[in-house]
C-alpha positions as CSV (number, residue, x, y, z in Angstrom):
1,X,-4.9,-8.7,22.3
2,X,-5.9,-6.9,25.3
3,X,-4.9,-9.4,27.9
4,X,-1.4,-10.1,26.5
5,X,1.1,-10.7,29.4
6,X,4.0,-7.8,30.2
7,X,6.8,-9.8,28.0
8,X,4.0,-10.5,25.2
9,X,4.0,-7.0,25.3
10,X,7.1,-5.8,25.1
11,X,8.0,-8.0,21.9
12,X,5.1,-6.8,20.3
13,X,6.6,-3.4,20.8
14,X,10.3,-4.5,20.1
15,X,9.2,-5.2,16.2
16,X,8.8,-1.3,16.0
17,X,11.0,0.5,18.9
18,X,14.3,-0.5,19.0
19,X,16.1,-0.2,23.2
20,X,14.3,1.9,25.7
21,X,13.6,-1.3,27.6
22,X,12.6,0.5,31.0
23,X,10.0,2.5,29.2
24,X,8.5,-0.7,27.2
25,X,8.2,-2.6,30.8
26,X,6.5,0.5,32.6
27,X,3.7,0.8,30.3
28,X,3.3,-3.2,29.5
29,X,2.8,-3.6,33.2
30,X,0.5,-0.3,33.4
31,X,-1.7,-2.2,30.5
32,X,-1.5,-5.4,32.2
33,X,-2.9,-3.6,35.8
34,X,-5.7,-2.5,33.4
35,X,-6.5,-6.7,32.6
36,X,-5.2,-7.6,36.4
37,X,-8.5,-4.6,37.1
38,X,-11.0,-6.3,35.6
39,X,-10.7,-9.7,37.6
40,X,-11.0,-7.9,40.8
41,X,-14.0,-8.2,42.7
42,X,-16.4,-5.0,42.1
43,X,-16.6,-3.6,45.3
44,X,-12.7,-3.2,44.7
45,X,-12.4,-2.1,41.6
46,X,-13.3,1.1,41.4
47,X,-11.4,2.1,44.5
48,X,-7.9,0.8,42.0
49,X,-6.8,4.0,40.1
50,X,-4.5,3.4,37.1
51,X,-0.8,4.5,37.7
52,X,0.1,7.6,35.0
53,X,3.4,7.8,33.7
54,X,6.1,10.4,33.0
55,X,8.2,9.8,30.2
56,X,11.3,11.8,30.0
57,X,13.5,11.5,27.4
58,X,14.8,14.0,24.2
59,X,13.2,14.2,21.0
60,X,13.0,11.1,18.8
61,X,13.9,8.9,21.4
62,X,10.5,7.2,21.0
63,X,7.9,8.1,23.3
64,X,5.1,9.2,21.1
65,X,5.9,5.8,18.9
66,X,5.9,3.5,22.1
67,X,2.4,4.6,23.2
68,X,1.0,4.8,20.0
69,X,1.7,1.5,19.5
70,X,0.4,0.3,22.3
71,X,-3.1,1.8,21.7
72,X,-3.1,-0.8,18.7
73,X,-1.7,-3.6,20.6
74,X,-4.7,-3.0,23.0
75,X,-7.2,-2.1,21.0
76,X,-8.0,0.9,23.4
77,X,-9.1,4.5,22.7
78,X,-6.2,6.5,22.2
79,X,-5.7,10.8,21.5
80,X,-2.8,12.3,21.4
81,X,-2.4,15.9,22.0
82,X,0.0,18.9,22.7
83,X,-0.1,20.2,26.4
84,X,1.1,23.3,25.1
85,X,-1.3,23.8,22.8
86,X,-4.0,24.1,26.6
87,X,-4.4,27.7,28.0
88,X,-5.8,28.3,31.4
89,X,-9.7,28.8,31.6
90,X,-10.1,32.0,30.8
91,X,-7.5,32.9,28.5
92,X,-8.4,32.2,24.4
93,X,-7.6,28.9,23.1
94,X,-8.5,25.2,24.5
95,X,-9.6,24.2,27.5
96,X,-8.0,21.1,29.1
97,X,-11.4,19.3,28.7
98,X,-11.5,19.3,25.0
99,X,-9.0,16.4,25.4
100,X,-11.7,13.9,26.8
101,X,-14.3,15.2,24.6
102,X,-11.9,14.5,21.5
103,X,-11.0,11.1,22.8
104,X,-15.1,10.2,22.9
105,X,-15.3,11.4,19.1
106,X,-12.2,9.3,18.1
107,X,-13.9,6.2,20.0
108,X,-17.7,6.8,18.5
109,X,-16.3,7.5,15.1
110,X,-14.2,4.0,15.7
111,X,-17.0,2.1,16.5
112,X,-19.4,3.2,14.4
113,X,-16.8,2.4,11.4
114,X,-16.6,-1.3,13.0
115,X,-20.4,-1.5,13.5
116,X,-21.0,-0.6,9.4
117,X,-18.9,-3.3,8.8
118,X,-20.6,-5.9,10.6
119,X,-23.8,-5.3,9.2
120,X,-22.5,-4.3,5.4
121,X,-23.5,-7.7,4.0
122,X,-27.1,-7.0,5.0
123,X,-26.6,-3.7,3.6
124,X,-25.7,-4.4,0.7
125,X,-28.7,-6.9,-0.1
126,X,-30.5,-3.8,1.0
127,X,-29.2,-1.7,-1.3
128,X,-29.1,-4.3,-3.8
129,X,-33.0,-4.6,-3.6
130,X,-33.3,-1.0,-3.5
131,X,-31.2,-0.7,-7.1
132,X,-33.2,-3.4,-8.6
133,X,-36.4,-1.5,-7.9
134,X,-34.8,1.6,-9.1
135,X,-33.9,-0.2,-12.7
136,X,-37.2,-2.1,-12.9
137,X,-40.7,-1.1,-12.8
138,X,-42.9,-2.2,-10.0
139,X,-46.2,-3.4,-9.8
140,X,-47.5,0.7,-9.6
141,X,-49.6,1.4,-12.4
142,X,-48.6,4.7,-13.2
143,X,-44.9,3.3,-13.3
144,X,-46.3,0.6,-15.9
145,X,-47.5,3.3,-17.9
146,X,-44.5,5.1,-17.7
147,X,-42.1,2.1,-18.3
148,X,-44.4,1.2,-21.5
149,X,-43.3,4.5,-23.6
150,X,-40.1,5.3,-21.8
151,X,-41.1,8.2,-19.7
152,X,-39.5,8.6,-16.3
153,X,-41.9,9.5,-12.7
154,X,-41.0,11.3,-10.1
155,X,-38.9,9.4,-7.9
156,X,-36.9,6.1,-8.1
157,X,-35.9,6.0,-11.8
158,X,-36.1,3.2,-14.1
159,X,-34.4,4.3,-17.4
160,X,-31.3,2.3,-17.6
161,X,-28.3,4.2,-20.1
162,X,-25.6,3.2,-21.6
163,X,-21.4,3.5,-20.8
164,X,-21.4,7.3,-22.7
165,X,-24.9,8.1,-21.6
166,X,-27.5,6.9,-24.4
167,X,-30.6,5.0,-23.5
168,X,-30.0,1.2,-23.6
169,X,-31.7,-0.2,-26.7
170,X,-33.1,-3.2,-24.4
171,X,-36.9,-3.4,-23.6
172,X,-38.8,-1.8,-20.5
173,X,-39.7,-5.5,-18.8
174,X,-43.4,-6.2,-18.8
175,X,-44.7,-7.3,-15.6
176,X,-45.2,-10.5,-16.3
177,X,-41.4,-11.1,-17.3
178,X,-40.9,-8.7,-14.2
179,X,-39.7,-11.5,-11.2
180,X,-37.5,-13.2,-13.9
181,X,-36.1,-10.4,-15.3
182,X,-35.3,-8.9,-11.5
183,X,-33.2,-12.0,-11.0
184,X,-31.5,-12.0,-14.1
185,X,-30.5,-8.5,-13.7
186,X,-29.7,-9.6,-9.9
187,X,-27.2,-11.9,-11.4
188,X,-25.7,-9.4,-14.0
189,X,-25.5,-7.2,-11.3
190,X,-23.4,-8.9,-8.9
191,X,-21.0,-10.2,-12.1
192,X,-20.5,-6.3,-12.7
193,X,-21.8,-6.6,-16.3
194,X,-23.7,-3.3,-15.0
195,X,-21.4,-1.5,-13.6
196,X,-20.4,0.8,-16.5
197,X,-24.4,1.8,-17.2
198,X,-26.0,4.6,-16.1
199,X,-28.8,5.5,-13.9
200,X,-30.9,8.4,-12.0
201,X,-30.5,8.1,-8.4
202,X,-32.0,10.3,-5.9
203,X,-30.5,11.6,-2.3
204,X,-30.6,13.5,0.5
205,X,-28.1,16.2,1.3
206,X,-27.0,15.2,4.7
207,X,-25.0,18.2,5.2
208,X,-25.4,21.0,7.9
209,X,-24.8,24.8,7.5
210,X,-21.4,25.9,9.4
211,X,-21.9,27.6,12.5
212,X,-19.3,28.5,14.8
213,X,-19.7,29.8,18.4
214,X,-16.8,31.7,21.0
215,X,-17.0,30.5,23.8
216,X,-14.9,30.1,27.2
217,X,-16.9,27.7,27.8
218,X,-17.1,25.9,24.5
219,X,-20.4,25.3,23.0
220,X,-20.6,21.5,24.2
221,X,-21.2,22.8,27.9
222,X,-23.7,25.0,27.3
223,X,-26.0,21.5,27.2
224,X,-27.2,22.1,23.7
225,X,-26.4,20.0,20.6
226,X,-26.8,22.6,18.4
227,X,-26.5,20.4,15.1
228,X,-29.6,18.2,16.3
229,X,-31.2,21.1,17.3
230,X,-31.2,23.0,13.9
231,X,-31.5,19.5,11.9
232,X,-34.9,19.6,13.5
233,X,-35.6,23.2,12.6
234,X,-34.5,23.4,8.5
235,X,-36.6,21.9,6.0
236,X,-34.5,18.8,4.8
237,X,-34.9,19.7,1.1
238,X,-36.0,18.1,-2.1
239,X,-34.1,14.9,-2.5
240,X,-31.0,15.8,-5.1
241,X,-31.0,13.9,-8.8
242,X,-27.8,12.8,-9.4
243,X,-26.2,10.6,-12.4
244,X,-24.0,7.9,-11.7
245,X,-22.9,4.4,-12.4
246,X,-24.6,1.2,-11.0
247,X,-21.6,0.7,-9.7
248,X,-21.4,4.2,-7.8
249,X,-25.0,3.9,-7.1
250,X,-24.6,0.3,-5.2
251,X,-21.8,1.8,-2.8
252,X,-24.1,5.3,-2.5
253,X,-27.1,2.7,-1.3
254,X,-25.0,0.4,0.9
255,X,-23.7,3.0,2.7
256,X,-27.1,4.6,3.4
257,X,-28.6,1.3,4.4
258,X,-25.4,0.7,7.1
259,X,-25.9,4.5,8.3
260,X,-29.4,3.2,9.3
261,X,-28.5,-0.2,10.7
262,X,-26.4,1.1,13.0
263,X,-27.6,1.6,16.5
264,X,-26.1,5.1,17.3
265,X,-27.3,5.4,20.7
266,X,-26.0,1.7,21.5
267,X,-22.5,2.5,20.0
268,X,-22.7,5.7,22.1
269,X,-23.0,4.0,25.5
270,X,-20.5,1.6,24.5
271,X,-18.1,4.3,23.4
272,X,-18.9,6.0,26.7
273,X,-17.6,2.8,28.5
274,X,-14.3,2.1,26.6
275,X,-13.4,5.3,26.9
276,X,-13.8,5.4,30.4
277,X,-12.4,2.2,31.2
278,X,-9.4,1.3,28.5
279,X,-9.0,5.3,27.4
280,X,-5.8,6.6,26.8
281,X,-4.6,9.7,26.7
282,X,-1.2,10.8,25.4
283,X,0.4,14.6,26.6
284,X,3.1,15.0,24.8
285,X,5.3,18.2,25.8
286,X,3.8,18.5,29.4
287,X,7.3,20.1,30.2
288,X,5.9,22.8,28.0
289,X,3.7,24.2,30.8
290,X,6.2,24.0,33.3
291,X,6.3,27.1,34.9
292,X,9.7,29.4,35.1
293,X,10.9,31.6,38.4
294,X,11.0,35.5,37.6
295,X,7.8,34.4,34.2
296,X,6.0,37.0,32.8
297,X,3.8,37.6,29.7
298,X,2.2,34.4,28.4
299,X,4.0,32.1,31.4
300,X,1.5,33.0,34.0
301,X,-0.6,30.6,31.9
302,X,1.0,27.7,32.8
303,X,0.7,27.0,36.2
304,X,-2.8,27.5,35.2
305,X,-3.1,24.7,32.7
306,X,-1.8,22.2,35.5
307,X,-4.3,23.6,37.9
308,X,-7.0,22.4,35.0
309,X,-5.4,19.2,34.1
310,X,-5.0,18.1,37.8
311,X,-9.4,16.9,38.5
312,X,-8.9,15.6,35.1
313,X,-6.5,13.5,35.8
314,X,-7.1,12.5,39.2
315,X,-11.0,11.5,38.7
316,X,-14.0,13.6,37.7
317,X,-16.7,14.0,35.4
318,X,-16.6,15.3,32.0
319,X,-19.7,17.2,30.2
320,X,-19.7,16.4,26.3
321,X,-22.8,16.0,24.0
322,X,-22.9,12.5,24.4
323,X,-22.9,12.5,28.2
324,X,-20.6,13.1,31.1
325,X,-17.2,10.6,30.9
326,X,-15.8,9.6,34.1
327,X,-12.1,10.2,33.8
328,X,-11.2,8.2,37.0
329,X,-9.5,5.4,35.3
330,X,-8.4,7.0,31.7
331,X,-4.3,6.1,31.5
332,X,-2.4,9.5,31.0
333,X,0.8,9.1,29.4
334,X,2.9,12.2,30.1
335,X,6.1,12.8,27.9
336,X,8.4,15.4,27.9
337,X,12.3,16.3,27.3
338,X,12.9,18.8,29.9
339,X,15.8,20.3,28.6
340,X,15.4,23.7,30.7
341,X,13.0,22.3,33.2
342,X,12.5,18.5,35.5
343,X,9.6,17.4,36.7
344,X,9.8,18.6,40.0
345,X,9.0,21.7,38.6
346,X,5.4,20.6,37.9
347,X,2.8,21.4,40.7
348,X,3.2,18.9,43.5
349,X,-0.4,17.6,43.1
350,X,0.0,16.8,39.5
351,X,3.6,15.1,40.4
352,X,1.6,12.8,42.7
353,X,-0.6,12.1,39.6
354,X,1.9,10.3,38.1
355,X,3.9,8.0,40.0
356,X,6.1,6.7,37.4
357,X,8.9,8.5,36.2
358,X,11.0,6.5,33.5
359,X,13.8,8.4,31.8
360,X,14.5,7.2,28.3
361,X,18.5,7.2,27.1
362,X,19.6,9.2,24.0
363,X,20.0,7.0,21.2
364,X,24.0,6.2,19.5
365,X,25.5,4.5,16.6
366,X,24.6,1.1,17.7
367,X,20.8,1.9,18.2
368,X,20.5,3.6,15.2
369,X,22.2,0.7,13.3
370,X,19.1,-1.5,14.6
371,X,16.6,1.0,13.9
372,X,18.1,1.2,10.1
373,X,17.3,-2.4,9.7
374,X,15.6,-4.4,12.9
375,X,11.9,-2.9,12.8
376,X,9.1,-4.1,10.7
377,X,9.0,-1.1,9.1
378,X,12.9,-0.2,9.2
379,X,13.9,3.5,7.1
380,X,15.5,1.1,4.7
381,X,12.6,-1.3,4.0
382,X,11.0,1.7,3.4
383,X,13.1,3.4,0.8
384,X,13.8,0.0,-0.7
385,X,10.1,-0.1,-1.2
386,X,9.5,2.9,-2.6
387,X,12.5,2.7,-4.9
388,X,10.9,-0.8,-6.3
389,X,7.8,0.8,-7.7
390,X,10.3,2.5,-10.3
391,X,11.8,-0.9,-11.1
392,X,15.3,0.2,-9.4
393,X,16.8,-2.0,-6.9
394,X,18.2,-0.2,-4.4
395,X,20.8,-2.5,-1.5
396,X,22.6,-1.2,1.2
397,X,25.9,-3.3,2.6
398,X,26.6,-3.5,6.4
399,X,29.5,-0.8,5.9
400,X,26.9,1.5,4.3
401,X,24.6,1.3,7.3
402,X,27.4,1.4,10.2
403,X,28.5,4.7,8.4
404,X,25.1,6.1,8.5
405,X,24.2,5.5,11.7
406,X,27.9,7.0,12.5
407,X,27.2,10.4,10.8
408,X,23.8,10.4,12.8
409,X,25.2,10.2,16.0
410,X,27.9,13.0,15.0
411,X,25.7,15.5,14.0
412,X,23.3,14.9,16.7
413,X,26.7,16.0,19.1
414,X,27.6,18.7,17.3
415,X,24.4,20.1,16.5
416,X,21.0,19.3,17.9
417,X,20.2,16.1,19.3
418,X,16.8,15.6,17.4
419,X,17.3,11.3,18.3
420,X,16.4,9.1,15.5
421,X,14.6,11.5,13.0
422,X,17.9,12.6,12.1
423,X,18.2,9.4,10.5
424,X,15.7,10.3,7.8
425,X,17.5,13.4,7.0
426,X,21.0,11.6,6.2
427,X,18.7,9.3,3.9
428,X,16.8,12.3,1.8
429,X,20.4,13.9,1.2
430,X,22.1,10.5,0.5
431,X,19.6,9.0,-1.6
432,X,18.3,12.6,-3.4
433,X,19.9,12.4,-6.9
434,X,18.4,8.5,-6.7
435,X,14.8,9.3,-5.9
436,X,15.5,12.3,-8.6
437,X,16.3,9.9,-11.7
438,X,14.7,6.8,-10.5
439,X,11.9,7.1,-13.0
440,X,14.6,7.4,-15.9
441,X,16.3,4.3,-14.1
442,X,14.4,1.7,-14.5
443,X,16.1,-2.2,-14.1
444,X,19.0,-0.9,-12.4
445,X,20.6,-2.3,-9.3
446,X,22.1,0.1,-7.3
447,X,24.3,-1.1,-4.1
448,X,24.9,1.8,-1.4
449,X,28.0,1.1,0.0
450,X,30.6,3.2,1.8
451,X,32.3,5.0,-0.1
452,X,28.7,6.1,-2.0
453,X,28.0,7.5,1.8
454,X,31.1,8.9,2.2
455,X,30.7,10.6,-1.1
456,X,27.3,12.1,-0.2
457,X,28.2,13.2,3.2
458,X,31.6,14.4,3.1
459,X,30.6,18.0,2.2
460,X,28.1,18.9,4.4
461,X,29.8,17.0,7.6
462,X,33.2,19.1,7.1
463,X,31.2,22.4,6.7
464,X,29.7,22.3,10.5
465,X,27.7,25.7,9.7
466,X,26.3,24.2,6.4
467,X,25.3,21.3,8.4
468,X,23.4,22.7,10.5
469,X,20.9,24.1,7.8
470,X,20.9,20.5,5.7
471,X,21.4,18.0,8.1
């Protein structure tokens, strides 16, 4: 998916955003730059910086929701995070850098997941040998011993129990039936005629003890990974007994054996990479540190934070525990609604940071009619789905929907203009005594239709002040 064309793109975004076409193009070609990047010759390509975007638009208008989905389209690391949740170095809270740091965790955690799936087939053979020996003696002499009168030895435990817990009435296997028996047990094993048994399994408490450092400077930059460090100093501990099912004890093993498969160091470096050359980072509410003439108290902050995010975002060199991350050609996507600020009010170096500006257009009746019922996962799929599961068949009729969307854009004008999430207010009032009862209606069929809307609505849309507080 990652070298889809611009108009591949944007209909691939079109099954989940409805309008903001200007939006959609800027970051389909921004992606496509990306692709157009890595055909260049190399002693170009690293001088071609990727071009950051602005998007400016009020709440619920879709900007969070069009680069989200684009990070899946792309298959490209992707955090999301609050600019106004940065304060200047210095000052308690987060420091900008925490953003790249968190996008590197994101990506290793990513891969890793991918990596233990890959190899889970050859874990679980693994783990499948490993349970075998656990149920069935070896060729260990003091095991034979042990397996003849039905004591248990320290370690991997033999004994296999029954659904509630009792010792199975079936024979300890000699050793001579031993390779048999292994593979008939292999075979009742994989048909899950074991699954409800019992057995001793031993493991390892993998957990760390919880320490927490304050620090301006965050503990990652002091150039210490504190968690290897003390994993080497504490004893590891006696491995833990623990009862479970075969079942359990198959997953317990598997997982264990794709834990050690994976090559941690490998998925590291190649974490390293993506997130350097396909990251992408998502500040939502940059018009949050905007700074105000005639500021005081916690404003004289903000100027601050965009003096931090500017090396970050024009090119430098991030410290985590993993290894410094070039940031030189991460994609920032910048959103913001600026309601009591524009963006010439950001510092003129981080304006020239991001090049494109596109302003996205409040959303109206029609819009909200197509985001009702267009998108794969359109608010009324959704309730109709949810309404299913209680066997009550829920349908709304075009004139239903056209008056939704109508009371939407009406109490988006007269109150606050919170874009398309008002729509799933209107639906948890209109639908409320539904969702309520449904359990007690089960086989109904239930049409929504106007005057059902009208109905609902009616109170709370005359009474402006009572709207406010509902709707």
């Amino acid at each position: 998916m990652s070298d889809l064309k611009p108009s591949e793109i944007v209909v691939e975004l079109d099954k989940y955003i409805v309008g903001q076409d200007k939006g959609k193009r800027s970051v389909a070609i921004a992606l496509r730059n990306r692709w157009r990047r890595r055909q260049v010759s190399p002693d170009l390509k690293d001088e071609i910086a990727p071009k950051n975007i602005i998007l400016i638009g009020p709440t619920g208008v879709g900007k969070t929701e069009i680069a989200r989905r684009l990070s899946r389209l792309t298959d490209s690391p992707f955090y999301k995070v609050e600019a106004s949740k940065f304060t200047e170095v210095g000052y308690v809270g987060r420091d900008v850098e925490s953003m790249v740091r968190d996008l590197l965790e994101v990506t290793i955690s990513m891969l890793k997941e991918r990596e233990q799936e890959a190899v889970s087939g050859k874990a679980m053979e693994i783990a499948e040998d490993r349970l075998l020996d656990i149920l069935l003696p070896d060729s260990d002499p003091r095991k034979k011993a042990a397996a003849n009168d039905g004591r248990q030895v320290q370690g991997d435990t033999f004994v296999l129990e029954g659904e509630n817990g009792e010792q199975s009435d079936e024979p300890a296997p000699s050793a001579a039936s031993s390779p048999a028996t292994r593979e008939k047990l292999r075979k009742m094993l994989r048909e899950g005629k074991l699954d409800n048994r019992f057995v001793d399994l031993e493991t390892h408490d993998r957990s760390m003890p919880m320490l927490e450092i304050f620090s301006n400077t965050g503990m990652e930059e002091m150039g210490i990974n504190f968690k290897d460090m003390l994993g080497s100093m504490l004893p590891r501990g006696a491995p833990r007994k623990r009862r479970v099912t075969v079942a359990d004890a198959l997953q317990i093993l598997a997982q264990e054996e794709a834990q050690s498969l994976v090559d941690m160091e490998k998925v590291t470096r190649d974490a390293i990479e993506k997130v350097e050359q396909s990251g992408i980072i998502f500040l939502d509410e940059i018009d949050k540190v905007t700074g105000k003439e005639g500021g005081h108290g916690p404003d004289v902050s903000r100027e601050g934070v965009q003096r931090d995010l500017l090396p970050i975002v024009e090119g430098s060199s991030v410290n985590t525990k993993h290894g410094p991350v070039k940031t030189d050609h991460i994609l920032f996507i910048a959103s913001g609604a600026f309601h009591t600020s524009k963006p010439s009010d950001l510092i003129p170096e981080l304006q020239g940071r991001f090049p494109i500006r596109v302003e996205l257009h409040s959303l109206g009746k029609d819009d909200f009619v197509r985001i009702l019922t267009e998108p794969k996962n359109a608010l009324l799929l959704q309730y109709i789905a949810l309404l299913r599961t209680e066997k009550v068949m829920v349908s709304f009729n075009e004139e239903a929907v056209k008056e939704i969307a109508r009371v939407a854009e009406e109490v988006n004008n007269q109150t606050e203009n919170i874009g398309a999430r008002r729509l799933h207010t209107l639906m948890e009032h209109l639908l409320e005594d539904i969702l309520f009862d449904a359990p007690e209606m089960s086989g109904r069929e239930i049409v929504i239709d106007r005057a059902f809307v009208d109905e609902k609505l009616r109170d709370v849309m005359e009474d402006q002040d009572l709207s406010r507080y509902i709707l």
